[in-house]
ZADO-1210 file (C-alpha; in nm, 4 decimals, padded with zeros to 6 digits):
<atoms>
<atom x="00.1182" y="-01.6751" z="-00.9897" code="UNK" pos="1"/>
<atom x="00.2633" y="-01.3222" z="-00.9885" code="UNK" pos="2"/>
<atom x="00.0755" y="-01.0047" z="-01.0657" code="UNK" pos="3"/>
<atom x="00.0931" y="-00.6476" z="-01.1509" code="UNK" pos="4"/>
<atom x="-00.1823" y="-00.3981" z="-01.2111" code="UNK" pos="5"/>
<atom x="-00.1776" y="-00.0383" z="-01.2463" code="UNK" pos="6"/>
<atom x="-00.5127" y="00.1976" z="-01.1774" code="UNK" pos="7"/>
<atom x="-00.5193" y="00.4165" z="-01.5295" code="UNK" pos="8"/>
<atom x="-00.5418" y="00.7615" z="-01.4376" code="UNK" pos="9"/>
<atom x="-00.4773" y="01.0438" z="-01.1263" code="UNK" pos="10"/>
<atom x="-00.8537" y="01.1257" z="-01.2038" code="UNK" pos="11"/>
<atom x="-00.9510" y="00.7738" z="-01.1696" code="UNK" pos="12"/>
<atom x="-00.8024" y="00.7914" z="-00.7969" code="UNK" pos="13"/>
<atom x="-00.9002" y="01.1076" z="-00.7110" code="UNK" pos="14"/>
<atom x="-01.2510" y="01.0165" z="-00.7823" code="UNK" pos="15"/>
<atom x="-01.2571" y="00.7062" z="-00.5711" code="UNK" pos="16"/>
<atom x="-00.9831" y="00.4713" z="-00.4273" code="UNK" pos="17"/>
<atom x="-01.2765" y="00.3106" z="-00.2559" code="UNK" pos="18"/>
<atom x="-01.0710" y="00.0036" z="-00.3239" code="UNK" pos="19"/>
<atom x="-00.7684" y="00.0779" z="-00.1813" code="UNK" pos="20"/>
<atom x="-00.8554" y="-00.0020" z="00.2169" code="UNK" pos="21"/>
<atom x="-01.0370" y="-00.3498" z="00.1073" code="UNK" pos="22"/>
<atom x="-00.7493" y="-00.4465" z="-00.0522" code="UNK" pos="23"/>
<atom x="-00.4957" y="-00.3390" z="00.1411" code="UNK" pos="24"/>
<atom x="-00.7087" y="-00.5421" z="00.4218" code="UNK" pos="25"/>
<atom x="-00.6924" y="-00.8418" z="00.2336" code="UNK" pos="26"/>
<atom x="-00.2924" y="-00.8680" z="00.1962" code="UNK" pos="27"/>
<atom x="-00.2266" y="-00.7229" z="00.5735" code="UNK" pos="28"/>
<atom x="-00.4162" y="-01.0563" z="00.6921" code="UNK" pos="29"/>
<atom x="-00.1307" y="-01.2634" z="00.5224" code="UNK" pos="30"/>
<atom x="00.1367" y="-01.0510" z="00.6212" code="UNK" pos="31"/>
<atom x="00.4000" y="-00.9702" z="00.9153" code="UNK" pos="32"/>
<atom x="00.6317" y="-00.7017" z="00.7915" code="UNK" pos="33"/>
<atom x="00.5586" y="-00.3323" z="00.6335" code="UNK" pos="34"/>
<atom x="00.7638" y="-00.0999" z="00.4951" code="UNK" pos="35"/>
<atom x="00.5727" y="00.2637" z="00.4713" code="UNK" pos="36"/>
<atom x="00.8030" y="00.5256" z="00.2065" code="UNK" pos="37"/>
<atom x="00.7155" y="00.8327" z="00.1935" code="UNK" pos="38"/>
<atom x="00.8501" y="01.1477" z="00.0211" code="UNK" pos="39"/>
<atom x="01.0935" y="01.3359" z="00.3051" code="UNK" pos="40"/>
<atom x="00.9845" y="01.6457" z="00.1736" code="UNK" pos="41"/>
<atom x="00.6340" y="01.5752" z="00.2609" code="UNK" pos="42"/>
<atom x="00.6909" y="01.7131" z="00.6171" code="UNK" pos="43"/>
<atom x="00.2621" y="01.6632" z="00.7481" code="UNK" pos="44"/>
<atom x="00.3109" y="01.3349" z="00.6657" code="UNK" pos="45"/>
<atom x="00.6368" y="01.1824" z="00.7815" code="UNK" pos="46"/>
<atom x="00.5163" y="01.3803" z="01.1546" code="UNK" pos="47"/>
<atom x="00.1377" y="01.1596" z="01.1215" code="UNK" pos="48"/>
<atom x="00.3615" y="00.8234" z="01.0861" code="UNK" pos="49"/>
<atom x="00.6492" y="00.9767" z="01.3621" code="UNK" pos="50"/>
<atom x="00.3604" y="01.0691" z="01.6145" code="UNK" pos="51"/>
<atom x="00.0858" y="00.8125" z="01.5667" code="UNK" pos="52"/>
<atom x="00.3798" y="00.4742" z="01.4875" code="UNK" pos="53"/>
<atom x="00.6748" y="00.5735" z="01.7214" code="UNK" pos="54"/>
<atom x="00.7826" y="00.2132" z="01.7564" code="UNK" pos="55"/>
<atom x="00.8508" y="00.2506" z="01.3622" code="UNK" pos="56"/>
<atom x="01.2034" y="00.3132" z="01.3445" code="UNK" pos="57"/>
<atom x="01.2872" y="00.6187" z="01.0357" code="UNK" pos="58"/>
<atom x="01.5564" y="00.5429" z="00.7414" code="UNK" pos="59"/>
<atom x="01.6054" y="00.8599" z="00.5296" code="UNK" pos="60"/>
<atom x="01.7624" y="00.7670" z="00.1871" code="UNK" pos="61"/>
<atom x="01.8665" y="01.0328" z="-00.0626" code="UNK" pos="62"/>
<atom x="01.4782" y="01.2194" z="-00.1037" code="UNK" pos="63"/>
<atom x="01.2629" y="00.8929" z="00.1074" code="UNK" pos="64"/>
<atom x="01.2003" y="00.8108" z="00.4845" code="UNK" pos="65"/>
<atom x="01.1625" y="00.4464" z="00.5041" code="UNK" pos="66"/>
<atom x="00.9135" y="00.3279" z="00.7873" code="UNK" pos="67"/>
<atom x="01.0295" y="-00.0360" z="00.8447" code="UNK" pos="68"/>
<atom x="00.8622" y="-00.2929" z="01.0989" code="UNK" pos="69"/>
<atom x="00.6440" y="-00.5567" z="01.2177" code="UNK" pos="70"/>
<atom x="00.3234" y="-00.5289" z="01.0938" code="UNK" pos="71"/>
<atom x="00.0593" y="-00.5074" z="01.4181" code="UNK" pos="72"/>
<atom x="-00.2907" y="-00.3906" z="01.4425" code="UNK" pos="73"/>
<atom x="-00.2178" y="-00.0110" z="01.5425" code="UNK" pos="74"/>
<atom x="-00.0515" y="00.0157" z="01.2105" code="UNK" pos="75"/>
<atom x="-00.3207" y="-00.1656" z="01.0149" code="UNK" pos="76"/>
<atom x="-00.5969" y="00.0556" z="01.2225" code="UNK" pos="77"/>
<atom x="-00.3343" y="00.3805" z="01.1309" code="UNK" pos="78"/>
<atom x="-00.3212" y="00.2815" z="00.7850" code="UNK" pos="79"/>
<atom x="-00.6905" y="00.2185" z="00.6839" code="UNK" pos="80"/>
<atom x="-00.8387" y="00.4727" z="00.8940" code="UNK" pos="81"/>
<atom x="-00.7563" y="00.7637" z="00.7541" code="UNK" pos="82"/>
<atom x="-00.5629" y="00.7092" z="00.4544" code="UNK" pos="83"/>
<atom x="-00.6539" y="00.9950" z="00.2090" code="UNK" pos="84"/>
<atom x="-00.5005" y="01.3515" z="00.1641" code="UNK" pos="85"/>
<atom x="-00.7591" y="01.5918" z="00.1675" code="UNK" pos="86"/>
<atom x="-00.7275" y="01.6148" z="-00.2508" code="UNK" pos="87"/>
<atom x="-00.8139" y="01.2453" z="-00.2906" code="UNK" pos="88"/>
<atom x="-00.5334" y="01.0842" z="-00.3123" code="UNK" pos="89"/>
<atom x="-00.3236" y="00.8578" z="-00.1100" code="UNK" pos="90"/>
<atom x="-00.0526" y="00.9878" z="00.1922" code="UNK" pos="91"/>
<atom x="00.1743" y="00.7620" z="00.1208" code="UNK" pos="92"/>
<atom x="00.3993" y="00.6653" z="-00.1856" code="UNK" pos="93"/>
<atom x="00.4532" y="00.2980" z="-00.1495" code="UNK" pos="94"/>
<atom x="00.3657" y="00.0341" z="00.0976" code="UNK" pos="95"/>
<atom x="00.5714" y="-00.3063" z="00.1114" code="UNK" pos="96"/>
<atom x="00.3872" y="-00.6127" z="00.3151" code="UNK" pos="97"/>
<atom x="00.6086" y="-00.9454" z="00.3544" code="UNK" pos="98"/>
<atom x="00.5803" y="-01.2819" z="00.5636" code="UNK" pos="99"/>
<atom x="00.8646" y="-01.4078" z="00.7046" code="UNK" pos="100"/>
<atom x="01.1001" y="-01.1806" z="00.5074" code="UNK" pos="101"/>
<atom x="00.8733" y="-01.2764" z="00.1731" code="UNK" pos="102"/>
<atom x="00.7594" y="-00.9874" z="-00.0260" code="UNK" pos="103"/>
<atom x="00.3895" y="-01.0724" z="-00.0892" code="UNK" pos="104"/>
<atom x="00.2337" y="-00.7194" z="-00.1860" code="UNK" pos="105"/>
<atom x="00.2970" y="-00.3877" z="-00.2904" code="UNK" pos="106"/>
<atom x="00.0868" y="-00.0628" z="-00.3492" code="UNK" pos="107"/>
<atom x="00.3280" y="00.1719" z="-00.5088" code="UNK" pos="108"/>
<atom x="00.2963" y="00.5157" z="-00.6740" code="UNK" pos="109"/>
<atom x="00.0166" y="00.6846" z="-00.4048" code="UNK" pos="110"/>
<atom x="-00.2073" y="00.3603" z="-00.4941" code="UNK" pos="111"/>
<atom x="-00.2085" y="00.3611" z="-00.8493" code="UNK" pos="112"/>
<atom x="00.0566" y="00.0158" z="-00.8940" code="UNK" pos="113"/>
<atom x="00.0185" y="-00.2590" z="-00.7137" code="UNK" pos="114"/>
<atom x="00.2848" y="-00.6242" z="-00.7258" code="UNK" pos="115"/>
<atom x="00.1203" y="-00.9378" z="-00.5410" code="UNK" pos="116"/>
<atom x="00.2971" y="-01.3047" z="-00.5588" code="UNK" pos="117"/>
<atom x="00.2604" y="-01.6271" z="-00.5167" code="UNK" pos="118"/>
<atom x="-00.1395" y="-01.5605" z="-00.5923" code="UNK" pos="119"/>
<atom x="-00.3907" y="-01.8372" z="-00.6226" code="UNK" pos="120"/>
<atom x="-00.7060" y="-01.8003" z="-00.8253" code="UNK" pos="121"/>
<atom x="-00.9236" y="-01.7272" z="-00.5695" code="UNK" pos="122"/>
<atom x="-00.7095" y="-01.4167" z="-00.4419" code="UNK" pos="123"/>
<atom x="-00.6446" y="-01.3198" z="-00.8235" code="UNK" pos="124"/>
<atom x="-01.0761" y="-01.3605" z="-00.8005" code="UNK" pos="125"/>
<atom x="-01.0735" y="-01.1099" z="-00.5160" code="UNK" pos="126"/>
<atom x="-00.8489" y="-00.8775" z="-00.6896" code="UNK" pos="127"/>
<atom x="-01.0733" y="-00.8126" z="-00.9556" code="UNK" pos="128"/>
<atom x="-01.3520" y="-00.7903" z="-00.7961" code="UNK" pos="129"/>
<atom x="-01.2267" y="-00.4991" z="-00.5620" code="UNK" pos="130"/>
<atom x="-01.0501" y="-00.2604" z="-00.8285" code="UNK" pos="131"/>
<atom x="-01.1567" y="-00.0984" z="-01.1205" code="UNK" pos="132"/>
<atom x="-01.2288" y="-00.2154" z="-01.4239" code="UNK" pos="133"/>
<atom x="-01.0153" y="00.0244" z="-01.6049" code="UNK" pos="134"/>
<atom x="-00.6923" y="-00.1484" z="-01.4534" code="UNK" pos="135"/>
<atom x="-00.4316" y="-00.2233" z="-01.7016" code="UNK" pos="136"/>
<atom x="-00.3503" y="-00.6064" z="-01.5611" code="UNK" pos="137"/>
<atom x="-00.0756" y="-00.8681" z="-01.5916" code="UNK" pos="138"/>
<atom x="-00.0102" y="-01.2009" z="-01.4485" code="UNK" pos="139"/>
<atom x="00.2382" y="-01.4644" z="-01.4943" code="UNK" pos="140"/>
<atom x="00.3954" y="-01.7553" z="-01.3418" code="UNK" pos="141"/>
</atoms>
């Protein structure tokens, strides 16, 4: 099964995105591939992800640097660790996880739309039970 589910509201992240690191968690456990974008204009923190990830090579396209490479445990540590700006909200825009050159999960839009695929019911279960309830939720075959 495929799904898509959106968080509501700015206010609703900037309040608590407690479920963003559990969840993120969850998918990097299935995954061997990331993709980090990130506004180029947001100069702090393109130099975070060009100090802390050197091994992660930079594409800039039109107004996004594009972080692509395998996924390893000093990126998972890097991304969980620390991943709020000081207002709240997410640092980065969108982050792509894949298996084997799959695309299994995305949290797009600063954390606020997420795609997963090829879900069972127990992961859909987990889901769920990790976001909001105010998440506006689809999922189809």
């Amino acid at each position: 099964m495929k799904m898509h589910f959106t968080v509501e509201s700015w206010e609703s992240i900037a309040d608590d995105i407690s479920y963003w690191v559990p969840l993120m968690n969850y998918f990097f456990n299935e995954s061997n591939s990331i993709e980090i974008h990130c506004w180029t204009e947001e100069e702090q923190v393109n130099e975070e992800i060009q100090q802390e990830l050197p091994e992660l090579p930079v594409k800039k396209e039109l107004y996004m640097s594009i972080y692509t490479g395998a996924l390893t445990e000093e990126i998972i540590g890097f991304l969980t660790k620390n991943p709020f700006k000081e207002n709240g909200r997410l640092k980065w825009f969108s982050i792509f996880l894949s298996s084997n050159d799959s695309h299994l999960f995305s949290s797009e839009h600063y954390g606020t739309e997420f795609y997963a695929r090829n879900l069972n019911v127990e992961q859909i279960k987990f889901i769920k039970s990790v976001m909001p309830e105010d998440i506006n939720l689809l999922i189809w075959e």
